[in-house]
C-alpha angles and dihedrals in degrees: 000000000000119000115189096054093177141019107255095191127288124340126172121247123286124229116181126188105224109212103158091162106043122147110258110219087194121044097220119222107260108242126220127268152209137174100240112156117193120207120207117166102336096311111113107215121184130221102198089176090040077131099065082064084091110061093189104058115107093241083053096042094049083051097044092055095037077052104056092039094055085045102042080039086058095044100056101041083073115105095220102035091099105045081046088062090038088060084037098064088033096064090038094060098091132125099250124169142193123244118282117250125182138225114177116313091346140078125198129203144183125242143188123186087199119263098035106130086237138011117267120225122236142180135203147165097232137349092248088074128074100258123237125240104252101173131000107185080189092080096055089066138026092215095038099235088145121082135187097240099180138353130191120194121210117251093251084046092238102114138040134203110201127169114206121204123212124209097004086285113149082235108110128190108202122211132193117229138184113240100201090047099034088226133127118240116227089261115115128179118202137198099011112158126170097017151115122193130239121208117227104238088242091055094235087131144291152259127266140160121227141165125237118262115292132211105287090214095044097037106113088046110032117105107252109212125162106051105194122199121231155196123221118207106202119238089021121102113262083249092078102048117132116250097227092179140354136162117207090165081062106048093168099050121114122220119212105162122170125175119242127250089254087051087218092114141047105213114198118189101203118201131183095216124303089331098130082217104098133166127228123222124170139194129210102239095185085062106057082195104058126111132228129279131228088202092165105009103161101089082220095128148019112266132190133179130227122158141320137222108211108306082349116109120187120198147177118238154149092226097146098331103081095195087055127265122195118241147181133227124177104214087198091084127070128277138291090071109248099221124208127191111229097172112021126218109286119197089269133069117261102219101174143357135194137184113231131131096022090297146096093242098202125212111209142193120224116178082326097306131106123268116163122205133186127227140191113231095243085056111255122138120267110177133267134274106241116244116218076234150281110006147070128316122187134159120048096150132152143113118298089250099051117110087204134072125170127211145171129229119197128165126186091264089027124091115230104273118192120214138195120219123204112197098200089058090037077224143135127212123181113250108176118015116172129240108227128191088226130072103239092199079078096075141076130200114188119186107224131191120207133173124253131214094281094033101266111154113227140176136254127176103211115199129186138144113277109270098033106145115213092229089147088259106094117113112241131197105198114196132193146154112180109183157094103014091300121152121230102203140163115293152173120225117157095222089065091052094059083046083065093036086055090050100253129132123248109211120184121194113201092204135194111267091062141090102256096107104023140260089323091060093046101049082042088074101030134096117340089016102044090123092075084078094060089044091057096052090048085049085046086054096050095043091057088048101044090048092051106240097133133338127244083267093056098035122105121187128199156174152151133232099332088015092056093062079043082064105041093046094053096041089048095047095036111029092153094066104069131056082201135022110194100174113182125222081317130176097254101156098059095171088060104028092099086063098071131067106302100354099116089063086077095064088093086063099034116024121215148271096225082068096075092219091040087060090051097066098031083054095054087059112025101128096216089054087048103059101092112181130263095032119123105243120195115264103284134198115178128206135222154133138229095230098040096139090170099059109015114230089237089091091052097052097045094043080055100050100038080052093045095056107048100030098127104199131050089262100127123241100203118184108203111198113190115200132222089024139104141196089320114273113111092022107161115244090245089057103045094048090050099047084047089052086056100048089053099033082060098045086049090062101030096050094035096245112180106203119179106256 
């Protein structure tokens, strides 16, 4: 059958090594199969693993164990791979904290020991007085596989909405507590998915979006469609919640509602899956009686709210301006909105905005790294709050009237700090800076610019420790995403650190497909050209080699989710490129993906293969329909886990066995499958260390890394 049924752009060439006849070094289990043949268009493809859809069948579950034994047998039967996870958890083991934010008289705070499973929650009255444990998710479960995914503290701080999330599922149950007394009320909140919650000023409860119940058996596959909005009366059972919008007409529409300062509106972004067009409704809370309002009701821009003065609502948006301008609409004239632009597009992209000290205090992105500006409210411009450097910046919340903001600052070889700005001084001072078991003088990030297929220049950040020679040896770990208006930015992550302890490169792509430069960027490397993002990771690769940073032998590439997809599409179309693939619970069946959970939400990024042009080009990428049999793919460990209820691990079991059974060459094509976890959020510290120790324990071997014991 032929594959590539149509030329995406330009792709370089493809060399593959044939080596049909190859001695195996591990006899593979064999999967079970089935003769299920898809039609789309006209174009039979066959899904010859269709049954490892279902991870609970016994003929799964006998794959999925024979799996993971010949995966966890290979691992450690590599000599570093123990003293790799011991620096690991060295490194690991440092006081970090989240970003304050306030209620009232209080501020509460995250905060992780080292090496706790998951953060713990505090509060305190000033920073001056030992804080008070608010919250340990530690405590729920002895192997911490459940995570606090979201809280919302009432205006007068005495109470405190959190959802907890088990397994790493998207599924969250949401809980009430005291804050005086640290104890939960009777009220709890099920099958809430997508959503944060809003408190009502007066404290008698708060807003919140959920799905029906779903099948209990089916609940981590089914598709989820018909999100409702509701209001939770505290004390009462969530059965007698009141239903505040729903749109039955609009299965595939997301509610995210949050009252405003004033607590005079209800304001409801409303998204159709991951699509950045929203639209903005809006409901008078002050008249029990008022309807809702379709204040911007088109999906023709990207629209996010800040704050209001009165009937005035500011907002964030691309509206014409695809790098992000702030405007103003006063909702107490008619519709259509009259907008007016109260701080214009600037060269750079405008990633988040907040209202605090009497200012819009503007995140940008420059050259996909942080830069903050002030503004007045009228607009004008009010100076900038400094950065420590090069890196990423985020928080910043607060009430218009408050004199105080917190932030972080991480870079890739700097650990996450937390300020304090006070905007009477116009000044910063360091509030939490964390204590790390590693010198980061010691380390270098360069920016580096490099030029894709079609001569886009795009950007790449480039870490490694001081006095490394590019001599073409080094071992390299390039990472990218490249999707759906998602930001690639400086950070710290310990397990880099020991990558470039070890003596390896961190490269960092910030493809097409992302945020970094805007909407343009993003719909750049969307839908029918979704394959510039492929070609900019390619670029990224040849780059590293032509510069002589490391050689194809040398030379890992990986990814998670979408990048993922990023991996299995690159390794499929240039094998020859990597001397290692290590794709993460990634998208690999991109002519099914749209069946499972959430899937469908992707549509806005993807497209579909019910569409039939939209088939043509998924099918010219979809990493599953690429791997042909008897060519020599790169190493290749894949990553999942059992409760990943975002992308199905389904991709992940028929990518390996497909892989497993035409590699044509004793380069192993390991599948690694993680239990109790889920797409990644709320991963207990054990798990993700070991899981680190793994990825690298396998790059050592596979790229012929030679580490000091």
């Amino acid at each position: 059958m032929e594959r590539r049924l149509v030329a995406l752009c330009v792709v370089a060439p493809i060399t593959f090594i044939f080596a049909a006849d190859a001695p195996r070094q591990i006899k593979y289990p064999p999967a079970p199969t089935s003769d299920e043949v898809d039609e789309y268009n006209g174009v039979k493809v066959t899904d010859p693993y269709r049954p490892l859809e279902n991870p609970d069948s016994p003929e799964s579950r006998q794959w999925i164990e024979a799996e993971d034994k010949i995966t966890f047998d290979f691992l450690k039967n590599i000599p570093e791979r123990d003293g790799i996870q011991k620096r690991l958890t060295e490194v690991w083991d440092f006081e970090r904290f989240g970003v304050p934010f306030k209620e009232k008289d209080r501020y509460f705070f995250s905060k992780n020991t080292g090496l706790q499973n998951q953060n713990v929650l505090y509060t305190t009255g000033n920073f001056s007085e030992k804080p008070r444990e608010l919250l340990d998710p530690n405590l729920l479960a002895k192997d911490g596989t459940i995570a606090l995914a979201d809280v919302d503290v009432s205006d007068d701080a005495n109470l405190m909405a959190y959802g907890l999330a088990t397994a790493g599922s998207d599924w969250q149950q949401w809980k009430v507590r005291d804050v005086a007394t640290g104890k939960d009320r009777p009220d709890v909140l099920d099958w809430v998915k997508f959503s944060s919650v809003s408190w009502k000023k007066d404290g008698s409860g708060f807003f919140y979006s959920r799905y029906d119940k779903p099948d209990e058996k089916n609940k981590l596959r089914s598709q989820v469609y018909n999100h409702k909005l509701f209001f939770h009366q505290l004390g009462t059972p969530q059965s007698q919640d009141k239903l505040i919008y729903e749109r039955p007409d609009q299965k595939e529409w997301l509610f995210n509602a949050e009252v405003t300062d004033d607590g005079r509106y209800l304001i409801i972004s409303v998204q159709r899956g991951t699509d950045p067009k929203n639209r903005i409704f809006y409901k008078n809370l002050v008249d029990p009686k008022s309807n809702v309002v379709e204040l911007l009701d088109k999906a023709d821009a990207q629209y996010t709210f800040i704050d209001n003065d009165g009937p005035v609502f500011w907002f964030k948006t691309d509206l014409n301006a695809p790098l992000g301008r702030i405007i103003a609409i006063n909702t107490a004239k008619p519709l259509p909105p009259k907008i007016d632009e109260l701080v214009p597009e600037s060269k750079d992209k405008l990633e988040a905005v907040t209202s605090t000290g009497d200012h819009f205090v503007a995140l940008y992105l420059k050259d996909a790294h942080s830069a903050v500006k002030l503004f007045k409210l009228d607009g004008g411009a009010d100076g900038e709050i400094a950065l420590p450097g090069l890196g990423t910046a985020g928080g910043f919340t607060g009430k218009r009237k408050d004199r105080e903001t917190f932030y972080s600052f991480a870079s890739y070889t700097t650990p996450t700090e937390i300020s304090r700005y006070d905007f009477a001084k116009r000044a910063s001072n360091l509030l939490f800076k964390p204590k790390v078991k590693f010198n980061p003088d010691d380390y270098a990030t360069e920016q580096v610019f490099y030029k894709s297929a079609d001569g886009t220049r795009v950007p790449m950040f480039v870490s490694y420790k001081k006095g490394l020679k590019r001599n073409g040896q080094n071992p390299t770990f390039l990472y990218g995403y490249g999707g759906f208006d998602i930001s690639q930015t400086p950070t710290f992550k310990p397990e880099n650190l020991v990558w470039m302890e070890m003596g390896g490169i961190l490269a960092v792509a910030n493809l097409r497909g992302g945020g970094e430069y805007g909407e343009k960027w993003h719909e750049s490397g969307m839908l029918h050209v979704k394959q510039n993002v492929f070609n900019d990771f390619i670029a990224a690769a040849q780059y590293l080699i032509a510069n002589k940073y490391t050689s194809t032998p040398k030379l890992a590439i990986g990814g998670g989710s979408n990048g993922g997809l990023l991996v299995g599409a690159c390794m499929t179309q240039r094998p020859d490129l990597y001397g290692a693939a290590l794709p993460n619970v990634g998208v690999m069946d991109m002519l099914r993906f749209e069946k499972f959970t959430i899937g469908w939400a992707w549509t806005s990024d993807y497209g579909s293969a019910q569409n039939p042009d939209d088939f043509a080009y998924l099918y010219a990428y979809s990493p599953l329909h690429h791997i042909a049999k008897g060519y020599c793919y790169p190493a290749t460990m894949i990553t999942t886990a059992d409760h990943d209820d975002r992308v199905v691990p389904a991709h992940s079991f028929k990518f390996a066995a497909t892989l497993q059974a035409a590699q044509g060459c004793d380069k192993p094509t390991l599948i690694r499958i993680e239990t109790k976890a889920g797409h990644g959020a709320g991963k207990p510290t054990t798990k993700i260390i070991e899981e680190t120790a793994d990825r690298w324990a396998f790059l050592v071997k596979e790229l012929g890394m030679k580490i000091a014991k």
